[in-house]
N, C-alpha and C positions, 0 to 999 in steps of 0.2 A: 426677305424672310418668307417661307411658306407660309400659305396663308390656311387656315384650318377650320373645321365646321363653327369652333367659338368663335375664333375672330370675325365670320359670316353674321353670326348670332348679335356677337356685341354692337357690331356694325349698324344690325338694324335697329336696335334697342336706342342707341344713339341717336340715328333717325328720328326715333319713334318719340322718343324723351325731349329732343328737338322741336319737333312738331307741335309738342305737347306745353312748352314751354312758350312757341310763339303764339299758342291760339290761347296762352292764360294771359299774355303779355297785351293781345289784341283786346281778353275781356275786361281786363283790368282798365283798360286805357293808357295812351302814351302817355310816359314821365314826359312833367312837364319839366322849365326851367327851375323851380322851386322846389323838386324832390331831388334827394339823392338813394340812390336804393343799393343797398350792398349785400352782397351773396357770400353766405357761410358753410363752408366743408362739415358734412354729420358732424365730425372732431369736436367741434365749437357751437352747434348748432342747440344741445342740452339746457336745460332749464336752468342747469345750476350755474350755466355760463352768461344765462341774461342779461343779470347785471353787468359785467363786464361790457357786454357787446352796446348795451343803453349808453350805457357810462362814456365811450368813443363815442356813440352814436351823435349824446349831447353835447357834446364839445364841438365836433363838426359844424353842427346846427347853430351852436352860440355864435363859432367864428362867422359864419359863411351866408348865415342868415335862409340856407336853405331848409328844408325839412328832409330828415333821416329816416327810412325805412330799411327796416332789415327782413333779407329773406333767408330763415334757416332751409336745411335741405337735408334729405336721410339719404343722397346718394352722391357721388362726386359726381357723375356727368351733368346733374343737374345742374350744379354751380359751373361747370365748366361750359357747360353748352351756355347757361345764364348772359352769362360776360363776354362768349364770343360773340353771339348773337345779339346784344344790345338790349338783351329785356331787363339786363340790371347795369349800372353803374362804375362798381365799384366790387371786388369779391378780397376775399381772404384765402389763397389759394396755398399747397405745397408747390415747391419748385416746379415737378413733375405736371404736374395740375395746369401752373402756368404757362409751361411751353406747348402744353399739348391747345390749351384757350389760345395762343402765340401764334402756333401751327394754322389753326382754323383761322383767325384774325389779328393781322400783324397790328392792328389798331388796338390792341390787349397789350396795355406795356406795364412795367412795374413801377410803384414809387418808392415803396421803404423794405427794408423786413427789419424785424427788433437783432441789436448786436451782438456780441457775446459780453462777457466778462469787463472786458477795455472796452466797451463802449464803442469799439468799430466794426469792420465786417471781417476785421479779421480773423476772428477766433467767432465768426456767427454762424455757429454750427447746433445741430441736436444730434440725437443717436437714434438710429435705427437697431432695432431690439430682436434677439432669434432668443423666444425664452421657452424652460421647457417645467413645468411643476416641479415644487420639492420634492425630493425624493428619488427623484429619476436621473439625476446631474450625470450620477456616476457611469450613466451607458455613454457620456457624450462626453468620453474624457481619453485622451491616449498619451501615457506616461507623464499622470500628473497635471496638461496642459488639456484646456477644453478645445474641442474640435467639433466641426458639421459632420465629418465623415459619416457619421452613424443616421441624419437624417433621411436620407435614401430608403423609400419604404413608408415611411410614417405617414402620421394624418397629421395636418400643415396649413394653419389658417392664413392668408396672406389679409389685409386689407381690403383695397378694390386694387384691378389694372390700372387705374390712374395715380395710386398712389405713389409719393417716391420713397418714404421709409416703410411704407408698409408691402411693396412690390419692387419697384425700379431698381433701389441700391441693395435687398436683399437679394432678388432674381439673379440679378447680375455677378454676386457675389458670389452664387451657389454655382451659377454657372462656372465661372471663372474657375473654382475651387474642383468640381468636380470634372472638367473636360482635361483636365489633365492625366487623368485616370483612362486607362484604356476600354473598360467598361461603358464610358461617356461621354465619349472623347467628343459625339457627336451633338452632344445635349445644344438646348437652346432655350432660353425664356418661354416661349410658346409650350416646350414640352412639359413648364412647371405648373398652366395652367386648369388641365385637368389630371384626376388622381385617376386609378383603378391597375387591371391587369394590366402588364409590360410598363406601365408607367412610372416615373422616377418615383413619386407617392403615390401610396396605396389611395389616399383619398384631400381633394384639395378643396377647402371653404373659406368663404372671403366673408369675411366681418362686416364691411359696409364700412366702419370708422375703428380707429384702433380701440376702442374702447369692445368693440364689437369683436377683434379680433381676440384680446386678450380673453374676453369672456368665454369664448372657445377653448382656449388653453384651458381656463381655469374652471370649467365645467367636463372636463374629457372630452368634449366633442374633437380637440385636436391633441396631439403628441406633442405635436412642437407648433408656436406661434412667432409672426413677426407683427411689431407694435412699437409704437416710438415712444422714447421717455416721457417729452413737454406733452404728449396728448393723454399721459396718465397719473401725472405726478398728482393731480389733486384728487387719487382715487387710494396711492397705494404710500407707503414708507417705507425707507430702506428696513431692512432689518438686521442683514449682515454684511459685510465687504463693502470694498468701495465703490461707488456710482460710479454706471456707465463702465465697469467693468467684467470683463467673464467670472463667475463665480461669486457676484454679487447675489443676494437674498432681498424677494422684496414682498412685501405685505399690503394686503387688503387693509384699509385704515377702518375702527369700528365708525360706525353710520357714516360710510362709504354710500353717495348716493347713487342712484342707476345709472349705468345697467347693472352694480356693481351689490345694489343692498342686501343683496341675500350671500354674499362672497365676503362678509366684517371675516379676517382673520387667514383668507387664503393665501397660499404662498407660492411664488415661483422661483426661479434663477434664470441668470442670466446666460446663455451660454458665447453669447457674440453680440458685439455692438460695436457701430460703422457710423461714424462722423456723416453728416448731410448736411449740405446748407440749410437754412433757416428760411421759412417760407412767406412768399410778400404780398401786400397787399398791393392790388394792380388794379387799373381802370382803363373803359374802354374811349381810346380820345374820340369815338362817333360822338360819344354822348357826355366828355366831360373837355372842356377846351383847353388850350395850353395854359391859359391866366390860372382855372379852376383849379388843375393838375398841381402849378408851383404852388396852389395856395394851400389844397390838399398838401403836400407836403412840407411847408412849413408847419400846417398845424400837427402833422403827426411826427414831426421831429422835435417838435420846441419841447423848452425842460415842461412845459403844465401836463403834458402825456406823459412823459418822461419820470415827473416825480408824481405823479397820479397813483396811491394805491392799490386802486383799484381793476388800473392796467398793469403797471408793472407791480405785482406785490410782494410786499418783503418778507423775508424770513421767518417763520414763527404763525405768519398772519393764518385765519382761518377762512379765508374767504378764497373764493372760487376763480380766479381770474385768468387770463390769457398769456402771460408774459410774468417772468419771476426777477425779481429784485435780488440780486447775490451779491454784487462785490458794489452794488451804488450806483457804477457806470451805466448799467443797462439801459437803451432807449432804444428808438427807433430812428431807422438811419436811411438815406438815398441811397438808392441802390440801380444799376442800369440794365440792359437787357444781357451786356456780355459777362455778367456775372455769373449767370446759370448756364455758361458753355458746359464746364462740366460736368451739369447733366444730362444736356442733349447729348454728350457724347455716350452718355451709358444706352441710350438707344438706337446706337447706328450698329 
């Protein structure tokens, strides 16, 4: 793929955020064998998700006898360079996130991600979200049925480029969708990542976390936004149509906490949402050994996670958590590297 003054830019940032990560890593001091330290995506990184992340933290710590530290993060590379690099542990990554940590250090393997419905990885999917404000549905509709066509143009907040529902599976979608068109026949992911003149959007802003992205939409800063359901369900309620469908209606919940508190009552739709696998938690084997690894993962599959609250929580509950209780099944499940083939494929 050509390569472009952003990709120059991000490149070095990466560097830079690298560098920055092993000289916090050097002041900090090496983890010893008694700590385990796990890196968390902005997504999760929120105060209101604390307990949740304590709540695993503590059970690791009971079983394993080690000590848990968590490192939240406001940007993915952070966590992603984290893990590749060995100054954390343990991280909570998207698909995307993982392969790219993968890419840099084949020693970044996965252990679980949570399942779907049946309790396996069959149906262990989320949705990736292209939603545009109440009101506006009707520009992004052609006979009756919702459509992207009309995105072309707009202000368009994606996630971060590391994300996979918030950039990977939507990018790739829009590309796919509009190169068929003779107007863009020649389009390519690269070309979604800056807006202005000649460009496919007039103006393109990246959220940081999808909670960030939505907040664009729902402030005007963007037209149309991409943001995945599990990283907003404990902000908004359906309010019309069925989940995870085009033409669904969904609401600000009142004392919706940040980024969200001043947004009690606002409203979006759905115009497109695209199944993605379900993102896992991975360790790096420098720093975590094969015995550690199986032991790690028996703890994060056995039912005490599994029927835990306050990881997976159930229906109705009011509490802020990581992982939702639907049909009982739900837990966390093994999962191996040839799982997320394809997603590598969506970036060849």
């Amino acid at each position: 793929m050509k390569k472009t003054l952003l990709a120059a830019v991000s490149a070095l940032t990466i560097f830079a955020v690298g560098c920055s990560a092993d000289q916090e890593g050097e002041a900090a001091g090496s983890k010893g064998d008694d700590t385990l330290t796990i890196a968390w995506l902005p997504n999760e990184s929120g105060a209101d998700l604390e307990e949740a992340r304590d709540e695993i933290g503590e059970i690791i710590e009971e079983k394993t006898g080690k000590e848990v530290e968590h490192q939240t993060t406001t940007d993915y590379i952070i966590a992603i360079e984290s893990i590749a690099n060995g100054n954390v542990d343990m991280a909570f990554l998207g698909a995307q996130g993982y392969i790219e940590a993968n890419n840099k250090n084949e020693k970044v393997q996965p252990l679980v991600v949570p399942s779907g419905e049946s309790g396996t990885l069959e149906d262990a999917v989320y949705y990736s979200w292209l939603s545009v404000n109440k009101g506006e549905e009707e520009e992004y509709k052609n006979g009756g049925e919702f459509t992207i066509d009309q995105i072309a143009g707009k202000k368009f907040s994606f996630v971060s480029n590391s994300s996979t529902s918030g950039f990977q599976v939507p990018s790739t979608s829009i590309v796919d969708h509009f190169s068929q068109t003779e107007e863009y026949s020649d389009l390519t992911t690269e070309d979604l990542l800056e807006g202005g003149e000649g460009k496919f959007f007039s103006e393109v802003l990246f959220g940081g976390s999808h909670q960030g992205s939505a907040v664009n939409l729902l402030t005007g800063k963007a037209d149309v936004a991409a943001f995945c359901d599990t990283c907003v369900e404990n902000y908004v309620e359906l309010a019309e149509g069925e989940e995870n469908k085009p033409g669904a209606l969904y609401k600000v919940k009142e004392n919706a906490s940040a980024p969200f508190s001043a947004l009690s009552g606002k409203e979006f739709s759905i115009i497109s949402a695209t199944p993605v696998l379900n993102p896992p938690f991975v360790v790096n084997t420098d720093n975590v050994s094969e015995e550690e690894r199986q032991e790690l993962i028996e703890i994060l599959t056995s039912d005490e996670i599994a029927n835990n609250e306050k990881v997976f929580v159930p229906e109705g509950s009011e509490f802020s958590g990581l992982f939702s209780k639907v049909s009982g099944k739900e837990r966390l499940v093994e999962v191996e590297d040839a799982w997320f083939d394809p997603i590598r494929e969506l970036s060849k």
